[in-house]
Structures are given as C-alpha cells and as structure tokens.
LODREN-552998 format. One record per residue (C-alpha): x, y, z; residue number from 0. Coordinates in pm, whole numbers, always signed. Layout:
X	Y	Z	nr
X	Y	Z	NUM
...
// end
This chain:
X	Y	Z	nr
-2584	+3255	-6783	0
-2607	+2924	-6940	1
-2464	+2620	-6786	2
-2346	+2332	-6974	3
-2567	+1970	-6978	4
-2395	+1757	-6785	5
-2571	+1492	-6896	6
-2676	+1539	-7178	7
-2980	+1390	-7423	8
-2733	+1201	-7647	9
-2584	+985	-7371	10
-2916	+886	-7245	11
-3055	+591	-7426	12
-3138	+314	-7185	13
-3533	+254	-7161	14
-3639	+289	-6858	15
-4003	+260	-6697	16
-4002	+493	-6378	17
-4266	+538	-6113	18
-4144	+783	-5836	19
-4399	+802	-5496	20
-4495	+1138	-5322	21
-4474	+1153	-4992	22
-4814	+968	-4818	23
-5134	+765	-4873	24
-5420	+738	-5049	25
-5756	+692	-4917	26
-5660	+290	-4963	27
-5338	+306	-4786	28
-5125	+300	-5117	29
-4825	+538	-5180	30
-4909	+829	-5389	31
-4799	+807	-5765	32
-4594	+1093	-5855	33
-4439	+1042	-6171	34
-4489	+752	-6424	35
-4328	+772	-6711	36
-4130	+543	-6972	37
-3755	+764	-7007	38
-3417	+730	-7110	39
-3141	+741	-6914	40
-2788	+676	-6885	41
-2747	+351	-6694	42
-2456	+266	-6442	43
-2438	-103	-6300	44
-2293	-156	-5954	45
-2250	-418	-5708	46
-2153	-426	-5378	47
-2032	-682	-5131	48
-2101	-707	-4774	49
-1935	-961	-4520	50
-2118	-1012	-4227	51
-2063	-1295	-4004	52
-2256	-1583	-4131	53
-2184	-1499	-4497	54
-2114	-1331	-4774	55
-2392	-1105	-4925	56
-2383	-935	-5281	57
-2619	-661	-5339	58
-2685	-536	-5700	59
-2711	-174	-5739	60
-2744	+117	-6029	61
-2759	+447	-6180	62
-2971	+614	-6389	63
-2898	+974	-6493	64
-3153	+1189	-6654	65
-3107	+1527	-6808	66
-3262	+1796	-6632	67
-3540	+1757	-6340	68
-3728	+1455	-6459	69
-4015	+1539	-6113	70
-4046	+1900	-6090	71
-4382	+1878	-5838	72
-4114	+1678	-5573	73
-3841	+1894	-5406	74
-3696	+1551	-5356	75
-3695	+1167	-5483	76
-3708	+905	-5225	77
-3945	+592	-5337	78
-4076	+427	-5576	79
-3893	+165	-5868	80
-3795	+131	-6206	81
-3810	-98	-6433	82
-3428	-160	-6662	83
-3333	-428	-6876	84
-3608	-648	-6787	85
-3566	-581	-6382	86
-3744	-431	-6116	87
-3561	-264	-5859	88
-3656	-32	-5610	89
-3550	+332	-5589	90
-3308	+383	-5261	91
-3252	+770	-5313	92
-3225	+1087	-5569	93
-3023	+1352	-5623	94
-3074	+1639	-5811	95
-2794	+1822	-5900	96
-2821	+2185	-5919	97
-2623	+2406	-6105	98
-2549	+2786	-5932	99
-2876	+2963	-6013	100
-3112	+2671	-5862	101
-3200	+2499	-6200	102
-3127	+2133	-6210	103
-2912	+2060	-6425	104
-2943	+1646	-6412	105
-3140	+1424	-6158	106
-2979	+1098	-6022	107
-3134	+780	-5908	108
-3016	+548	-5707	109
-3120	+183	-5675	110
-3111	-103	-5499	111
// end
C-alpha cells in the first residue's frame, strides 16, 4: 500500500544547511558527522516564554520538516545544528514519523 506524503516536496523550500552528529567521538574528541547536507525544508518559527523568578526569558525555537528520512544510517536524530535564514541554531530533538509499514514518511527537527 502506498501512503500519502505528508509533507510533501512542493511545500519544502526553505534552504537549509544541516549537520546531524552520530552518537560518539572521534579519535580527537569531536562528535561524529553524520549527515551534512544543504536541504529544503518546510520551516516553522516558534518562541517560547519562560518566567522564572528573576526574569523573564524568551527562547527562540523552530521546525523544519523534511520529506521522507533525510538520515537513514541513524535510527534516531539527537545533535547537531542547522543553519536557516542566516542563523545557527542547535538541533534539540527529531522525530521521524512513520507511517504503518515502518517507512518514514517525514522526519522532524526540532531546534533551539
């Protein structure tokens, strides 16, 4: 059975530069390099506020969604950054949504 794109190619046309680390270190203590790659994606701004007692603190967050499984070689995505609109932020999580059969049907990445 075919399953429909949930995101599909057409919606994704932010630029994005993406470097996504494998678990571990190299021989020079620096994170492995999984996946480097200039994509598209469809790009969600966020913000979120956060009152703690002192102050007020506003953290920027954001989307992107990619069609399909943009890291096959990771069974998940949990570091690394990307680079959008001209600013680097740092990968918090990933989800890869699967459809029934185990495909992936889009990957998500959260930042921070």
């Amino acid at each position: 059975m075919r399953y429909p794109n949930l995101v599909p190619d057409t919606v994704c046309r932010t630029p994005i530069r993406l470097v996504i680390e494998q678990e571990g270190l190299s021989e020079e203590g620096e994170p492995l390099t999984a996946l480097e790659a200039d994509l598209k994606c469809n790009w969600q701004d966020g913000a979120a506020t956060i009152l703690t007692a002192e102050q007020k603190y506003v953290r920027i967050t954001g989307r992107a969604y990619f069609n399909g499984d943009i890291c096959p070689d990771l069974p998940v995505i949990s570091s690394g950054y990307g680079i959008i609109l001209g600013t680097r932020r740092r990968i918090c999580d990933g989800i890869k949504a699967r459809n029934p059969d185990g495909t992936v049907n889009y990957t998500e990445v959260r930042f921070q």
